[in-house]
C-alpha positions in Angstrom: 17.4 -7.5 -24.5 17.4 -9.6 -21.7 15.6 -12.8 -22.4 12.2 -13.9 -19.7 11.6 -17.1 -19.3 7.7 -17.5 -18.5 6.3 -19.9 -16.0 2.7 -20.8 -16.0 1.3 -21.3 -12.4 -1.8 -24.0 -11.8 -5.3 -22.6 -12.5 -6.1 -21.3 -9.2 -2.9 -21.3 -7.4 -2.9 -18.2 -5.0 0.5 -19.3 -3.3 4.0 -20.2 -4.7 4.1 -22.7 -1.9 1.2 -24.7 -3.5 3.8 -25.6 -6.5 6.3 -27.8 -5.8 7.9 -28.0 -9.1 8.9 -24.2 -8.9 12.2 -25.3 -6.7 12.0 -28.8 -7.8 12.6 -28.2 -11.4 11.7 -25.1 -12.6 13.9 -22.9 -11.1 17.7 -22.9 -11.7 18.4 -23.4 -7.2 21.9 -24.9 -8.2 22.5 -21.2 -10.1 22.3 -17.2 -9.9 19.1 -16.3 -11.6 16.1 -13.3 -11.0 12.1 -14.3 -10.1 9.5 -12.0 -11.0 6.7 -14.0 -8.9 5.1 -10.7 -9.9 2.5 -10.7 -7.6 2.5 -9.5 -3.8 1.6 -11.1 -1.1 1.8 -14.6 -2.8 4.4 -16.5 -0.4 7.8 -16.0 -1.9 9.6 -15.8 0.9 7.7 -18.2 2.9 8.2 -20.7 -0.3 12.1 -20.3 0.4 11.8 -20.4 4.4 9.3 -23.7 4.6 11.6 -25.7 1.9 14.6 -28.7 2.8 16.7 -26.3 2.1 20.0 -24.2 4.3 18.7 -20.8 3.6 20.0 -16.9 3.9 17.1 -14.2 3.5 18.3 -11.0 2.9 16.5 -8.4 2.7 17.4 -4.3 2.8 14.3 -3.8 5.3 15.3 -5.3 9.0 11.3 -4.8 10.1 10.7 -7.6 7.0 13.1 -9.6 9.4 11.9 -9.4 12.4 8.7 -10.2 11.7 9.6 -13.4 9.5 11.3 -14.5 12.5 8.7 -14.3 14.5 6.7 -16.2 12.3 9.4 -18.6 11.4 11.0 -18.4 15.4 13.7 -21.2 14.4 15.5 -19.2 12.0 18.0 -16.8 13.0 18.1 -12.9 13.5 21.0 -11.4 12.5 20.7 -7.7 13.5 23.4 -5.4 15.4 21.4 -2.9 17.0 22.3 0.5 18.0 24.5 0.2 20.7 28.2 1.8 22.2 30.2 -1.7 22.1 29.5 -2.5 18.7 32.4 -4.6 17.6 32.3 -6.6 20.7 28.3 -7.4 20.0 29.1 -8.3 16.5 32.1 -10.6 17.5 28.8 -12.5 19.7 26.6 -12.3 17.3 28.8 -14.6 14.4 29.7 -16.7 17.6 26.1 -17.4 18.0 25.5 -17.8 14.3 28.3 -20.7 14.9 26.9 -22.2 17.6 23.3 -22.2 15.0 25.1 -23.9 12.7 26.7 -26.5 14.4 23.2 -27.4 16.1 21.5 -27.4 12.5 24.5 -29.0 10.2 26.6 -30.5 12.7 26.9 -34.3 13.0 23.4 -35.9 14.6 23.7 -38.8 17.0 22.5 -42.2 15.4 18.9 -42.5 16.4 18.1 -38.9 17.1 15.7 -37.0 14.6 17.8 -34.4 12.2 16.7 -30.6 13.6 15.3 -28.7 10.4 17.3 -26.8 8.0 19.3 -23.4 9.0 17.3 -20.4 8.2 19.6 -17.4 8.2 17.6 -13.5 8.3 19.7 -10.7 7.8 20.2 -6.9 6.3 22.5 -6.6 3.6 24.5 -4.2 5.7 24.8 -7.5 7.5 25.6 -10.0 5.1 29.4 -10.1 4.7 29.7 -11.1 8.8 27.4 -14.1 7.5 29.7 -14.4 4.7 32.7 -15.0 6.5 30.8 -17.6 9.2 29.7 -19.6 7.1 33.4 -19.4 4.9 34.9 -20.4 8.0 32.6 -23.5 8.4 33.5 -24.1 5.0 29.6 -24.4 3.8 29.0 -21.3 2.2 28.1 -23.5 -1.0 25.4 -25.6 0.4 23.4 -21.9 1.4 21.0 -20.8 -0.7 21.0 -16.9 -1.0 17.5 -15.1 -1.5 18.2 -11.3 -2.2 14.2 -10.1 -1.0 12.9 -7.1 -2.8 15.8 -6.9 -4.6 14.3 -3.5 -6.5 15.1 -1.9 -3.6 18.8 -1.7 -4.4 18.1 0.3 -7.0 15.3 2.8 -5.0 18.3 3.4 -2.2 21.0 3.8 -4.5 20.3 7.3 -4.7 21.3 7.5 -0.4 23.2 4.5 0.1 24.6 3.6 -3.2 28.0 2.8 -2.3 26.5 0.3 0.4 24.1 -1.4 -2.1 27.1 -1.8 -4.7 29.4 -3.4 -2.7 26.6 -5.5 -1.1 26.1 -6.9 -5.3 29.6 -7.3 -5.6 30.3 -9.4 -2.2 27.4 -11.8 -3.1 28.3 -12.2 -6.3 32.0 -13.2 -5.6 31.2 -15.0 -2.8 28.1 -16.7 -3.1 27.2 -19.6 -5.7 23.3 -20.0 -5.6 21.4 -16.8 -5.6 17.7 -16.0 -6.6 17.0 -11.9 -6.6 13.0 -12.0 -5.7 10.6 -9.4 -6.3 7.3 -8.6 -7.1 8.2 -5.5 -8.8 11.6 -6.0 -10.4 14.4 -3.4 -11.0 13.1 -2.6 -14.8 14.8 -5.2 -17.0 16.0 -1.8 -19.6 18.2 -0.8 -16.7 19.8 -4.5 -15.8 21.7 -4.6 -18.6 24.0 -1.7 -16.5 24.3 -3.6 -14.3 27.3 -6.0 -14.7 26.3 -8.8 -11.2 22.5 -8.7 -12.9 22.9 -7.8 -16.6 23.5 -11.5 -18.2 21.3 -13.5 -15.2 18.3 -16.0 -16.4 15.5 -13.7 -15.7 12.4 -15.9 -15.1 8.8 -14.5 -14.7 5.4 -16.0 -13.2 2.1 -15.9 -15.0 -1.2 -16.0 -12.4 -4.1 -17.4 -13.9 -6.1 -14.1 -13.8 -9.2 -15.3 -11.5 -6.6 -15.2 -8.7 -5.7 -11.2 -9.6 -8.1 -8.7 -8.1 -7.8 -5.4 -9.5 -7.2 -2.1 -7.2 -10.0 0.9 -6.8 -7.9 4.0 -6.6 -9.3 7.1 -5.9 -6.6 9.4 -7.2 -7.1 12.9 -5.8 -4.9 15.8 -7.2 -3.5 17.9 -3.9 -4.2 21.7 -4.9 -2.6 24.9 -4.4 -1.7 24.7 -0.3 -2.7 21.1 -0.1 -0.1 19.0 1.3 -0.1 15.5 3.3 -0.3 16.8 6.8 -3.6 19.3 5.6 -4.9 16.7 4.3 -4.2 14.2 6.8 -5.5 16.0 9.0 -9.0 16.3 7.4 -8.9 12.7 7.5 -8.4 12.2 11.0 -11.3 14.7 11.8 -13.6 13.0 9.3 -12.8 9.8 11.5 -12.8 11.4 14.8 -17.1 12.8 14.0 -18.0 9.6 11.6 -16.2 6.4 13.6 -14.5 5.1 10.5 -12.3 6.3 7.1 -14.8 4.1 4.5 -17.5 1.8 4.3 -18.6 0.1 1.0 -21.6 -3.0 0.7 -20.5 -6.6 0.6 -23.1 -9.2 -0.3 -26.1 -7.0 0.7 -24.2 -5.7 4.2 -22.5 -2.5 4.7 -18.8 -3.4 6.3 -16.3 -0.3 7.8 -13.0 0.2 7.4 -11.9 2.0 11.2 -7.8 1.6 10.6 -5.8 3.1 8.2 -2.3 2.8 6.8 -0.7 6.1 5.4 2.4 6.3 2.9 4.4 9.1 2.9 8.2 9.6 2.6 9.1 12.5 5.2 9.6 11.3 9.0 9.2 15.2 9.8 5.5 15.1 7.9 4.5 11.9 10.1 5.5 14.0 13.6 3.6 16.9 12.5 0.4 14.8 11.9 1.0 13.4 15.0 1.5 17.1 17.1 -1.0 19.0 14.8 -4.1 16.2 15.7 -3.1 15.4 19.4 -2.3 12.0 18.3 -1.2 9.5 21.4 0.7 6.7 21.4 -2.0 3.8 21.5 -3.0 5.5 18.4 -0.3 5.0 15.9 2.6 3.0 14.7 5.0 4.2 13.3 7.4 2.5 10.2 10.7 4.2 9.2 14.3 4.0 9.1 15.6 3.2 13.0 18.5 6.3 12.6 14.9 8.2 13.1 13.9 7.2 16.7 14.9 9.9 18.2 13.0 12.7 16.4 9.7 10.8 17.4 7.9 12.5 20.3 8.0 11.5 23.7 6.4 8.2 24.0 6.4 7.5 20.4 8.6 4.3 18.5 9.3 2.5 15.7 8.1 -0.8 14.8 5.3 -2.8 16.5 3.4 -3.6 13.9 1.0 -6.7 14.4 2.2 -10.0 13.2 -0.6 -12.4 14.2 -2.8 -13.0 10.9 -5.1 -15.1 12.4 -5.9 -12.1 15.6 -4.8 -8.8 14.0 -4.9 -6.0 16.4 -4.1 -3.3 15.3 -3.7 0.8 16.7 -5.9 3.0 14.9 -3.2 5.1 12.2 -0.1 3.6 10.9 2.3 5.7 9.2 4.8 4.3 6.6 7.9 5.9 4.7 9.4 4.2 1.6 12.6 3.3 4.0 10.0 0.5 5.8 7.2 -0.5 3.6 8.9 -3.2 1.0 7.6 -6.9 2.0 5.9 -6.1 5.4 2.7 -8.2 6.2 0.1 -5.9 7.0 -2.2 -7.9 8.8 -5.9 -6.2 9.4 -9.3 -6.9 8.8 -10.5 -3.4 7.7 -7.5 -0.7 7.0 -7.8 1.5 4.2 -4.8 2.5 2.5 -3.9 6.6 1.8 -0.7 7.6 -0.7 0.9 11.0 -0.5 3.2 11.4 -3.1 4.4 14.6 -4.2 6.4 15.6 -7.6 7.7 18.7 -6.3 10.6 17.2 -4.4 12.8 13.9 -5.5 12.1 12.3 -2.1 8.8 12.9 -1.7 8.2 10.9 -5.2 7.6 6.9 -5.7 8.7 4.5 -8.4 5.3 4.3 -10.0 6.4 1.3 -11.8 7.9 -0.4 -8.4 6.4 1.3 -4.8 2.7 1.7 -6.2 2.4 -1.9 -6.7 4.2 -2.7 -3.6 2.0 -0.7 -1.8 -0.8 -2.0 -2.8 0.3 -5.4 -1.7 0.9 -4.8 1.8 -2.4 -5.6 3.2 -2.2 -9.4 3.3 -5.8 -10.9 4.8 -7.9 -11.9 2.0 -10.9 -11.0 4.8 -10.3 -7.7 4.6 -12.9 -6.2 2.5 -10.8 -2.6 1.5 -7.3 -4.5 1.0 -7.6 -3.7 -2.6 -8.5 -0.2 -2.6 -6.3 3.0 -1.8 -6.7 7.1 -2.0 -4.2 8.2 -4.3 -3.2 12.1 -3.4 -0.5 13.4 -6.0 1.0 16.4 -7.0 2.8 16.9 -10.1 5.3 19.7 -11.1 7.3 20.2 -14.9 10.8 18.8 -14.5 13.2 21.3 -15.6 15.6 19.3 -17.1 14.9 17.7 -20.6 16.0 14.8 -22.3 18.9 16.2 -24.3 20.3 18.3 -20.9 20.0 15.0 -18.8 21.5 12.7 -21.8 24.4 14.9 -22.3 25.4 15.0 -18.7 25.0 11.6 -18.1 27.4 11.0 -21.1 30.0 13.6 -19.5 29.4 11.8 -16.3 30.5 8.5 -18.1 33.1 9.7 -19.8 34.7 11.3 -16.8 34.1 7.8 -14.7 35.9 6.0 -17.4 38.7 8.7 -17.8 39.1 8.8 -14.0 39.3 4.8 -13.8 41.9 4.6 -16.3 44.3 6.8 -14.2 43.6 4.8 -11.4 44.3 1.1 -13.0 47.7 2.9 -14.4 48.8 4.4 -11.1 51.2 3.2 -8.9 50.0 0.6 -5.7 51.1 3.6 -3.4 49.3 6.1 -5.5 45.7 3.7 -5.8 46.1 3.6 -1.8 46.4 7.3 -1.8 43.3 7.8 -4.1 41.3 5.5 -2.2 42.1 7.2 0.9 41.0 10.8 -1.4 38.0 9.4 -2.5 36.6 7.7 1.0 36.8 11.6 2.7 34.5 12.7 -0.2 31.1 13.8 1.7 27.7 11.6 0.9 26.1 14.8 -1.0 29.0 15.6 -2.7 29.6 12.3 -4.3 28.3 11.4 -7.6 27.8 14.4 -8.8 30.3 14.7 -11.5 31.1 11.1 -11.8 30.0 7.9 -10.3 33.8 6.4 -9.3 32.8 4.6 -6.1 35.0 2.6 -3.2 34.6 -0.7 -4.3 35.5 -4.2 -2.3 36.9 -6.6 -3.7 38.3 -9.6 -2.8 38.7 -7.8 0.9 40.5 -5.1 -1.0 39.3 -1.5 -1.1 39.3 -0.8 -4.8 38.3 2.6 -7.0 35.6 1.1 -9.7 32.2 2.3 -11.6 29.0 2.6 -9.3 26.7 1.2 -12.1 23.4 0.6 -9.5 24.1 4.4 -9.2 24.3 5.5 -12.0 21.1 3.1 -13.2 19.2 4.8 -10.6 19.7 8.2 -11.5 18.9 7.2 -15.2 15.3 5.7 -13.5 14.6 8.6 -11.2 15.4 11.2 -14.1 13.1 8.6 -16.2 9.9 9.2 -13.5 10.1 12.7 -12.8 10.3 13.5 -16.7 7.7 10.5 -17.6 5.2 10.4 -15.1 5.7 13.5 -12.6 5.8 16.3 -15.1 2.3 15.8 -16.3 -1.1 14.7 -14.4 -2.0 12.7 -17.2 1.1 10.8 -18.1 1.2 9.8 -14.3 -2.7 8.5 -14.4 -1.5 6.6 -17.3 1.9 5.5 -15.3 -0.2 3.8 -12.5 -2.9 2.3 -14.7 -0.1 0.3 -16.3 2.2 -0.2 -13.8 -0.7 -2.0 -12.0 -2.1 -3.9 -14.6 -5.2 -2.0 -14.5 -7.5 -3.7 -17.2 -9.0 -6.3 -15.8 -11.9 -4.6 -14.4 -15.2 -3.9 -17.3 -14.3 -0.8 -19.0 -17.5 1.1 -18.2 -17.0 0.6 -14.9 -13.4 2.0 -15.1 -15.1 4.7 -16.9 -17.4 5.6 -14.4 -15.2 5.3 -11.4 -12.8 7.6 -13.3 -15.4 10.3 -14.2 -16.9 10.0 -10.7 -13.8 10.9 -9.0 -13.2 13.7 -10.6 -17.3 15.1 -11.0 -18.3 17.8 -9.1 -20.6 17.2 -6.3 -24.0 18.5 -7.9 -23.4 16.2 -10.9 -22.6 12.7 -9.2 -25.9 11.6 -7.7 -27.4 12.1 -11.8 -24.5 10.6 -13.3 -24.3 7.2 -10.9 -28.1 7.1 -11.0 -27.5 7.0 -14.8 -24.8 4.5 -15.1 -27.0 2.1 -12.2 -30.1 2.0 -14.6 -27.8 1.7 -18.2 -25.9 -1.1 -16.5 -27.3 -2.9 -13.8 -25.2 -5.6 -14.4 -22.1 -4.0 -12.8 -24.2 -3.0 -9.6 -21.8 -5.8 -7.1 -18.6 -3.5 -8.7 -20.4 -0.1 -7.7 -21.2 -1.6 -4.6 -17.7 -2.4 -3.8 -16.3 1.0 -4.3 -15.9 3.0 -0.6 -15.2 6.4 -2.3 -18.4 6.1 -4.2 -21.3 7.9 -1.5 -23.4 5.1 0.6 -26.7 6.9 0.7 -26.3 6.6 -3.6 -27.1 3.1 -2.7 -29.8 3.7 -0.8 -31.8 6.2 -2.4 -31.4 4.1 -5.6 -32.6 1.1 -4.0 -35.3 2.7 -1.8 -37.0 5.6 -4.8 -36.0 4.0 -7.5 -34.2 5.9 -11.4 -37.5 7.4 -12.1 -38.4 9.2 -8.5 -34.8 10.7 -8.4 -34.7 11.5 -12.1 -38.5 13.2 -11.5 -36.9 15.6 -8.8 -34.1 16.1 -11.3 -31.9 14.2 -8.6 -31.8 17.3 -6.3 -29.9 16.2 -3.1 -32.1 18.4 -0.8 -35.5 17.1 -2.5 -34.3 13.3 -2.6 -33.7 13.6 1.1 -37.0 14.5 2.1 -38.5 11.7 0.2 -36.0 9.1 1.1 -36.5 10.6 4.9 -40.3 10.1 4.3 -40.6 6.8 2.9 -37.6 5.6 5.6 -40.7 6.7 8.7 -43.8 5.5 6.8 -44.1 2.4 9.2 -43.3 4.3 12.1 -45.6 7.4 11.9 -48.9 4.8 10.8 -47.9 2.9 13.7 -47.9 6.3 15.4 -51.2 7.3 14.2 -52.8 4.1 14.9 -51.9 4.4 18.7 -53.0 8.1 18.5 -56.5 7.9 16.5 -59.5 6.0 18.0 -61.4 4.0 15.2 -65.2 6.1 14.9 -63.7 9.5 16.5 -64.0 12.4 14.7 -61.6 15.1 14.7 -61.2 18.6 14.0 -58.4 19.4 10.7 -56.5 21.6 13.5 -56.5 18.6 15.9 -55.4 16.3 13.2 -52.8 18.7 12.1 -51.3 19.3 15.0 -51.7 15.8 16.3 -49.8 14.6 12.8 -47.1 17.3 13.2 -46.2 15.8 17.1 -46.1 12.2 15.4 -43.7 13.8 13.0 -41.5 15.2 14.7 -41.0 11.9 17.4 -40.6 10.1 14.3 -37.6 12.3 13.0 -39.1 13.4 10.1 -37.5 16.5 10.1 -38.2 20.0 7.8 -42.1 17.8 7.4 -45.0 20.2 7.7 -48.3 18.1 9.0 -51.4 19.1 6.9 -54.5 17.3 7.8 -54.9 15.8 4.4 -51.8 13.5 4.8 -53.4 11.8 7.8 -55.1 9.7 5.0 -51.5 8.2 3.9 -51.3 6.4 7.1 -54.9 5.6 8.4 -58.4 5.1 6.7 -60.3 8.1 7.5 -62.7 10.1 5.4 -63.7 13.8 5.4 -66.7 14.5 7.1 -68.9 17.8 7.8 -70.9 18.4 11.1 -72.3 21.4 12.8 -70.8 22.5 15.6 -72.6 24.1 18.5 -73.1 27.5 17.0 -75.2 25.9 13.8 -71.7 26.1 11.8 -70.9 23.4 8.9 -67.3 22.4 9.4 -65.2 19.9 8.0 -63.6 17.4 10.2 -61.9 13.7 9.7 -63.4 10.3 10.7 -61.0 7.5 11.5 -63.0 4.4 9.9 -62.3 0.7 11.2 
């Protein structure tokens, strides 16, 4: 087992920036090693960018890049975008990178101030043309390599496994300082395949807990023809006739969420959201993989997402994919954050022990009052294939990798070339199907070797679907730990649970209940949007006993709550209405009380005479009227 070295932050420390002694003694910068910091959001990347030292950040997501540099606008993009003349752009591109390195390492004139250290961004589809720059400048050693959200080599493998494994192999060969960062590691049982990670110093950082806030999820179960577009849909209309997604009571004021940021891993679910609910441009933006721009709708593109914390603006809907989501700043002051993730279908699936957490991070303003709470819709579905069928093929697979490798090693130069050649015409879905031999680079040679990311990767995804996706309760219990759900008072976690799940007749009882058991836990309830606002209200307004003496009816709390909420303005009504010393007739009175009523709102209220009393003091009087008859009428009094 690998061994995890444990490093204590300060009491209070939020940032990784606001401890030095992490890359001034703690961490191993002259070496290769692995950082847990695991906790989002808490400056990793920024630690790296704002130290002394020559950096290279690279990270598998270019929109993580392009919005670090323009936060960080001295650093340098390296990014070949789409384009016809590719080589020739590339050939600029490193000559650029030259001319950045020569400005920020070259020799400085006595007397002139030294220009900050180089800060390199770039893909690792990128990285070898950075590589050989900075080989050719001969300072390749004095770089500093940070692999950012380094898990995500092992979530692509399964698509671009042959990229990731060479991109391991190139850094480690070439590179002498490396730190792989994440918040949500590669699973430490699965880096001992890896032969660049397996034997790394792995250390870990421990928050002191009042820094931690735990996540509210609402997790939803989709039902039979539920999917994300249905119920996206829903959402957008519930938006469209309300004017936000959720609204929840901080420190006595009720705050709204009106933006919301929706995960879901098909490009082709996002533009039938978009086409089924008339969605525009100004309304959405949109994060996936860029080879997807051109199955947008007219008008609609990648990318844009806000990078101004301190004046987020934001459009309305943004829709993410798993391709674009790992370390973006999410910068808003109220989004809400929605989950699809479906069992059914490999793709459609997340790494509840990686992309969960990750999600969760993205919203990065402390200000935003629903940056910790996310609607969880799932679906799960029995994976066929059990532990013995999956073990035994992956032991064939194995078997045949190493059977297949040891004919290559004891082949002839002319015959490797030829089975190189062979192997590099194999299609993408046809490849690692019986085995996981892989085109490997090394040393600038193409090589035939063992795609162990790959193979790791199938071993996880096999791991989630049988563990976690198979089952509704196995995957509740997935996320709880994954996210280090715990902190949070356990009746209160209780609740929450059971008032998701409760049918709508039995919620007002049951959170009326739980209010008067625990009072002590009302800022918690407060906090929760999915829990219903007018619970709050009616509580605080009628109190346990008047809801528990209509046997918490909905329709018959209503017209108290509605009754109570006019009391000032019908007796300021009547007093306007009713001259002090008049007497009035009980049909006068009646109808004169039902008019105040229904000005005032209270709607479904029939006036009687006799409640003319709750608002006014009157007394029941009897005259004679003009034909000798005793009748009953009301005196207003002073």
């Amino acid at each position: 087992m690998m061994k995890i070295i444990d490093i204590p932050m300060p009491p209070g420390c939020r940032y990784m920036s606001d401890y030095d002694k992490l890359i001034n003694g703690l961490l191993p910068i002259d070496g290769k090693f692995i950082l847990n910091k695991t906790l989002t959001g808490c400056g990793g990347t920024s630690l790296f960018l704002n130290s002394v030292l020559m950096v290279v950040i690279i990270s598998p997501r270019i929109q993580v890049l392009k919005n670090k540099h323009k936060q960080y606008p001295d650093s340098f993009l390296f990014h070949i975008p789409q384009c016809d003349d590719r080589q020739s752009v590339i050939k600029q591109k490193m000559e650029d990178l030259n001319s950045y390195l020569h400005l920020h390492y070259g020799l400085i004139p006595f007397g002139q101030q030294p220009p900050p250290p180089a800060k390199i961004l770039v893909t690792l589809d990128s990285v070898g043309k950075v590589f050989s720059v900075l080989e050719s400048c001969s300072i390749i050693d004095k770089f500093f390599f940070v692999v950012d959200e380094f898990q995500c080599l092992m979530g692509d493998a399964t698509f671009k496994g042959t990229v990731d494994m060479n991109f391991l192999v190139n850094i480690d060969n070439r590179a002498r300082r490396i730190c792989y960062l994440s918040a949500t590691p590669i699973p430490e049982k699965y880096l001992d395949y890896i032969p660049q990670l397996a034997n790394l110093p792995y250390y870990k950082l421990q928050w002191d807990s009042a820094v931690i806030e735990e996540p509210t999820l609402k997790k939803r179960k989709m039902r039979n023809g539920e999917n994300a577009v249905k119920l996206c849909t829903e959402l957008i209309q519930k938006y469209r006739n309300n004017g936000y997604f959720e609204r929840k009571i901080i420190q006595g004021n009720v705050v709204y969420s009106r933006e919301a940021c929706i995960f879901l891993n098909e490009v082709k679910s996002i533009i039938r959201i978009i086409e089924k609910n008339n969605l525009l441009p100004e309304e959405v933006t949109i994060l996936c993989s860029e080879s997807k721009s051109s199955e947008l709708p007219k008008g609609f593109t990648i990318g844009g997402l806000c990078t101004d914390r301190n004046n987020p603006i934001n459009k309305t809907f943004t829709f993410c994919t798993k391709a674009s989501f790992e370390g973006v700043d999410f910068y808003s002051t109220n989004a809400s954050t929605y989950i699809f993730i479906d069992g059914g279908k490999e793709w459609l699936s997340l790494d509840v022990a990686i992309d969960l957490s990750q999600i969760l991070g993205r919203q990065r303003l402390d200000c935003n009052p629903f940056r910790h709470d996310a609607t969880l819709y799932y679906k799960t579905v029995p994976n066929p294939v059990t532990e013995v069928e999956f073990r035994q093929k992956q032991s064939e697979m194995e078997q045949t990798t190493k059977e297949r490798l040891d004919m290559y090693d004891a082949s002839q130069e002319k015959s490797k070339k030829w089975l190189v050649d062979l192997h590099l015409k194999i299609l993408p879905e046809e490849k690692f199907v019986s085995d996981y031999v892989d085109v490997i680079q090394e040393n600038g040679q193409s090589t035939l070797g063992f795609n162990y990311l790959v193979m790791a990767a199938k071993w996880n995804q096999w791991y989630q679907r049988r563990y976690y996706y198979s089952n509704s309760h196995q995957l509740i219990s997935g996320i709880q730990s994954a996210l280090g759900i715990g902190r949070k008072p356990v009746e209160v976690r209780d609740f929450e649970s059971w008032y998701n799940n409760a049918s709508d007749k039995d919620k007002l009882a049951g959170y009326a209940d739980f209010r008067n058991k625990f009072p002590q836990y009302d800022e918690w309830i407060f906090q929760n949007p999915f829990i219903d606002l007018r619970f709050h209200q009616w509580y605080a307004t009628l109190g346990y006993s008047t809801l528990k003496r209509v046997n918490f009816k909905e329709d018959k709390v209503i017209n108290i709550y509605n009754e109570y909420c006019v009391q000032d303005l019908i007796k300021t009504a009547c007093i306007n209405a009713f001259e002090v010393g008049k007497i009035y007739s009980l049909k006068d009175v009646k109808n004169m009380l039902q008019q105040i009523y229904d000005y005032a709102g209270f709607s479904g209220k029939t006036a009687k005479a006799t409640d003319l009393g709750k608002y006014l003091c009157s007394q029941k009087v009897q005259r004679t009227d003009g034909q000798g008859n005793r009748l009953w009428y009301i005196e207003i009094l002073g």
